[in-house]
N, C-alpha and C positions, 0 to 999 in steps of 0.2 A: 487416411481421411482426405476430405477432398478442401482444399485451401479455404479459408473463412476469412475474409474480411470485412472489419467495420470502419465506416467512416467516419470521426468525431469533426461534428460541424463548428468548431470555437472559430476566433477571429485570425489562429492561424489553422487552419484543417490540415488533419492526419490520419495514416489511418493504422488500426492496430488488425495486424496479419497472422492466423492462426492455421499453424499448418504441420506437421511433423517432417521430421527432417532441415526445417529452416536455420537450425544454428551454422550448418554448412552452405547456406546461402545468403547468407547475409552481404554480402558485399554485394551479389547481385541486384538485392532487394533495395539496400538502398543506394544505387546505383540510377533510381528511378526517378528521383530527387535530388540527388547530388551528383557534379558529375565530376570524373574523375580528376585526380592530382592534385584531390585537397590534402590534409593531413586531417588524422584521423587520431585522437587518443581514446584506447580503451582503459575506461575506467572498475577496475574490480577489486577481488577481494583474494584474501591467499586459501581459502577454500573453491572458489569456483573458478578464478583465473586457469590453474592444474589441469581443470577438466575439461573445461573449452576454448582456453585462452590462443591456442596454438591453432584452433581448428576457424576460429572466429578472423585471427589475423592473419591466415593464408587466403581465406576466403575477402578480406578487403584488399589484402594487397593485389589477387587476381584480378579484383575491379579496377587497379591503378590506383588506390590511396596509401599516400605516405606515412605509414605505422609508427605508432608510440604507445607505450601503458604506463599507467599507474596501479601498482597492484598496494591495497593497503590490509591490515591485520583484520583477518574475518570479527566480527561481532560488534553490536550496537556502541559499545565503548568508542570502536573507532567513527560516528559519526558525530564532530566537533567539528569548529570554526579553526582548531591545528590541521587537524586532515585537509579542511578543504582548503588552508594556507599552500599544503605542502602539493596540493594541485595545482594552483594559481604558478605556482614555482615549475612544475612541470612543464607546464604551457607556456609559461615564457621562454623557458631553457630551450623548447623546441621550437619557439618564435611562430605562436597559432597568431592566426587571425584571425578575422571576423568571417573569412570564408571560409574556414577550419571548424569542425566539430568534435565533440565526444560523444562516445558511447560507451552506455551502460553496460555493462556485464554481469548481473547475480542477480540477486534479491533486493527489498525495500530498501534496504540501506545503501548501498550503491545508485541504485537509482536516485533514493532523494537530496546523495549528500553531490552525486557526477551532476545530478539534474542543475541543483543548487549555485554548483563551482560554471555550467556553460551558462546560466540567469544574470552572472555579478561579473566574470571575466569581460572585458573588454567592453562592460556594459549590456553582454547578451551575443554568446552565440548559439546559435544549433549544436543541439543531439538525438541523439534515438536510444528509445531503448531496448535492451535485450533480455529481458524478465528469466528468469531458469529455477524462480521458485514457485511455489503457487501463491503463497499470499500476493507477490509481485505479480505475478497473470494475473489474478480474479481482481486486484482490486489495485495496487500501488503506481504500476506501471500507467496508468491512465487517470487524465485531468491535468496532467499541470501541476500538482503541489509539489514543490520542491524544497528542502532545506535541510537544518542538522538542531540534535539538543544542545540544551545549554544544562549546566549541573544541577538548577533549580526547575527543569520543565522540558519534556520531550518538543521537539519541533517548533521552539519558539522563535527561532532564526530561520526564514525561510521566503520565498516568492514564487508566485506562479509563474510558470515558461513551459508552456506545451515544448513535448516532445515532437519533433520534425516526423517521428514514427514509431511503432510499435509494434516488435517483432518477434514473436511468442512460440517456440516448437516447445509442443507438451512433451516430447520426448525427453526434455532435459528433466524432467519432475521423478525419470526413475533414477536417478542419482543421489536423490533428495534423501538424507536422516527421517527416519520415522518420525522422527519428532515434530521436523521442521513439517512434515506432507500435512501433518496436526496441527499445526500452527496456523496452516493458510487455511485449514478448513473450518477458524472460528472465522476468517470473513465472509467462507461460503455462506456459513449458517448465518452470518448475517446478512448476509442477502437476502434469503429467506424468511427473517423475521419480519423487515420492512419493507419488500416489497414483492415479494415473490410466491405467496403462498403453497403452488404447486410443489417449486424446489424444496419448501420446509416440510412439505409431505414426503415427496421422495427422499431426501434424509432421513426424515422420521421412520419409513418404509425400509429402508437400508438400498433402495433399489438407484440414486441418484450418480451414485459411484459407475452405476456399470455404464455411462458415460462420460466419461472425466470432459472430453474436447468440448459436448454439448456444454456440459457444468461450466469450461470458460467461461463459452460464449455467452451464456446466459448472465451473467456475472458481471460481464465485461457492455452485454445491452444496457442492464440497468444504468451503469455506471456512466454511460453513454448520452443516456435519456438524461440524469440529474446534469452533469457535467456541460453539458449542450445550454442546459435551462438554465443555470446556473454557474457560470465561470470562475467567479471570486467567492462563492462559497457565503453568499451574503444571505442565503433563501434557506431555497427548499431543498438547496445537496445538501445541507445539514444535517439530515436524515441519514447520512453514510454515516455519521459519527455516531449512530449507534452501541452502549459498552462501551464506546473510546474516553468518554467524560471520566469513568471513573477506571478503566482500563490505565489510561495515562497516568493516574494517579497513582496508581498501584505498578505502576514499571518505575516511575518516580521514589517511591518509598523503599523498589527493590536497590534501586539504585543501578537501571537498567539492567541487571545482572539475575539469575534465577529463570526469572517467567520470560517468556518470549510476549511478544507483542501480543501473537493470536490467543495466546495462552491468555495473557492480562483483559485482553478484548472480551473474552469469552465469561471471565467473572464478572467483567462490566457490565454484561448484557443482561445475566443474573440480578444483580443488583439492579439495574434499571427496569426490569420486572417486577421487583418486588415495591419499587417506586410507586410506578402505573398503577402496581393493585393496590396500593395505600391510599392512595390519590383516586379511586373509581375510576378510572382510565384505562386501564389494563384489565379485560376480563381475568376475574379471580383461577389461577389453574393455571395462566400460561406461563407462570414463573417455572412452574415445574414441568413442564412440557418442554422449554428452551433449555431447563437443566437434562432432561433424558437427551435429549439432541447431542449434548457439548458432552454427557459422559458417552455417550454409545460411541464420538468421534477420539473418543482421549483425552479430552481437553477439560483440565479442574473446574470447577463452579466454585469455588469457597478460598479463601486466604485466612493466613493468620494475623494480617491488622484490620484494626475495628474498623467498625462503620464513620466514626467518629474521625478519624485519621486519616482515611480515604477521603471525606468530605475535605478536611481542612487540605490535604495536598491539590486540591482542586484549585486552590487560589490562584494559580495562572494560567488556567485553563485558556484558552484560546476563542473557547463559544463561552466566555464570561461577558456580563455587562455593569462592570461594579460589584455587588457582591450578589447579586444575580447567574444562574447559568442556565442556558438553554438546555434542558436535558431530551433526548431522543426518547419517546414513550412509544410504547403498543398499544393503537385502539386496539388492535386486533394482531393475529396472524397474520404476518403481508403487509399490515399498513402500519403507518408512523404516523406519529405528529411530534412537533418541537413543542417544547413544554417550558414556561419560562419560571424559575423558581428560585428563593435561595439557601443561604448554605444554612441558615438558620433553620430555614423548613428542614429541610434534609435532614437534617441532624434527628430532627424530634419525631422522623416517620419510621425509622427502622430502631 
């Protein structure tokens, strides 16, 4: 494929490079923006450290940066305010500074808990990162949100800090568990619901796969376009949390453990369907049109706790405003709107 780069226009500009074969350039790539004989800690996981960890830190060190990792226990368990202690403690031990950065290595989770740890050390240094799953390409890896759960509420500890860059080789996604390729493809399809109509057809079509690099980028523009208009998430990128409202709720009640994120997202998006169509808002039919999407990808539409239960775990939802939540609805295929409502209504529509 021929290299693809986007450039996200925020207050610090970056850009996210789409390219195969890039996991063994990396040190080149950010070589372009940094220059050499800084230190560099990669931050990953014990599943994907294995598979690129060695390839990622020959390639910084050929650039002349001074190597160090942190590799912590794969799964959302590990991202806490302990983990990112036990990073802060790394970075000291290796005496970073403010002209020292980290880099991401894996999926959502490394990226928002490594993002999180370079936002709070020393009051903000630089990293980049290095996405290798897909829900991390199509959607995590870009904007700026970084942070960790707390035991009552996914992501409630966290700050914006653009990444310095974002360095994405699709080739690392054939490594990927079935599961998890299933996981990033509820945020494809959500791209699709709110802003993409074309992508929600070629899913629906089966035919959107037979360009995975295109499906990044396309992904990766919307995400661009909100992000750009929108920084601190105070608008219209609202819209990205699509299924997150009640998706979080339902990772919450799993006790992050069970559903994976995309997996949780994808019931959420369901439920937020059937919202819309309670509400006149959502033409009637598209509930079940985003439910064939999410089975024909793998991914459940339905849970075993009530409507009732999921509403109440909402209570520290993050797009809350008192007992109010902003919920993401479908006028349509393709397009969204923020819908302001609360848990009371909620309750009595399903």
């Amino acid at each position: 494929m021929v290299p693809l780069k986007l450039d996200i226009k925020t207050a610090q500009p970056y850009s996210v490079t789409i390219e195969n074969g890039l996991i063994d350039r990396v040190g080149e790539t950010v070589l372009e923006t940094r220059g050499p004989g800084a230190k560099v800690m990669v931050v990953s996981d014990s599943n994907v450290f294995p598979l690129y960890g060695e390839r990622v830190t020959a390639s910084l060190e050929k650039a002349g940066f001074r190597m160090s990792a942190f590799v912590f226990p794969a799964g959302e368990t590990s991202k806490q305010i302990a983990t990112v202690c036990d990073i802060y403690r790394a970075l000291a031990e290796n005496d970073f500074t403010r002209t020292d950065f980290i880099l991401t290595l894996g999926g959502g989770v490394a990226g928002d808990m490594g993002g999180f740890a370079a936002a709070t050390y020393l009051r903000g240094i630089g990293f980049f990162q290095v996405p290798t799953t897909l829900l991390s390409q199509v959607d995590a890896s870009v904007g700026g949100k970084t942070g960790v759960d707390l035991p009552f509420g996914k992501n409630l500890v966290g700050a914006f800090h653009q990444p310095l860059g974002v360095l994405t080789d699709p080739e690392t996604l054939g490594s990927l568990p079935e599961r998890f390729f299933r996981d990033g493809m509820g945020e494809v399809i959500k791209y699709g619901c709110i802003a993409d109509r074309p992508l929600f057809e070629a899913l629906e079509a089966g035919t959107a796969l037979q360009d995975l690099e295109g499906v990044l980028a396309q992904c990766v523009r919307c995400k661009k376009e909100l992000v750009e208009q929108d920084t601190r998430d105070t608008g219209r990128r609202m819209i990205l949390n699509f299924g997150h409202t009640f998706g979080h709720a339902l990772e919450k009640l799993h006790n992050f453990q069970e559903l994976t994120h995309g997996e949780a997202v994808g019931i959420g998006m369901v439920m937020a369907c059937h919202v819309g169509e309670s509400l006149k808002i959502t033409p009637s039919g598209t509930g079940q049109r985003v439910t064939r999407v999410l089975e024909q990808y793998g991914l459940p539409t339905q849970d075993r706790f009530t409507w009732e239960q999921v509403v109440d775990a909402t209570a520290l939802d993050k797009k809350s405003d008192g007992d109010t939540l902003r919920v993401i609805l479908l006028s349509d295929v393709g397009e969204s709107v923020i819908h302001p409502i609360t848990r009371d209504m909620l309750k009595t529509l399903l």
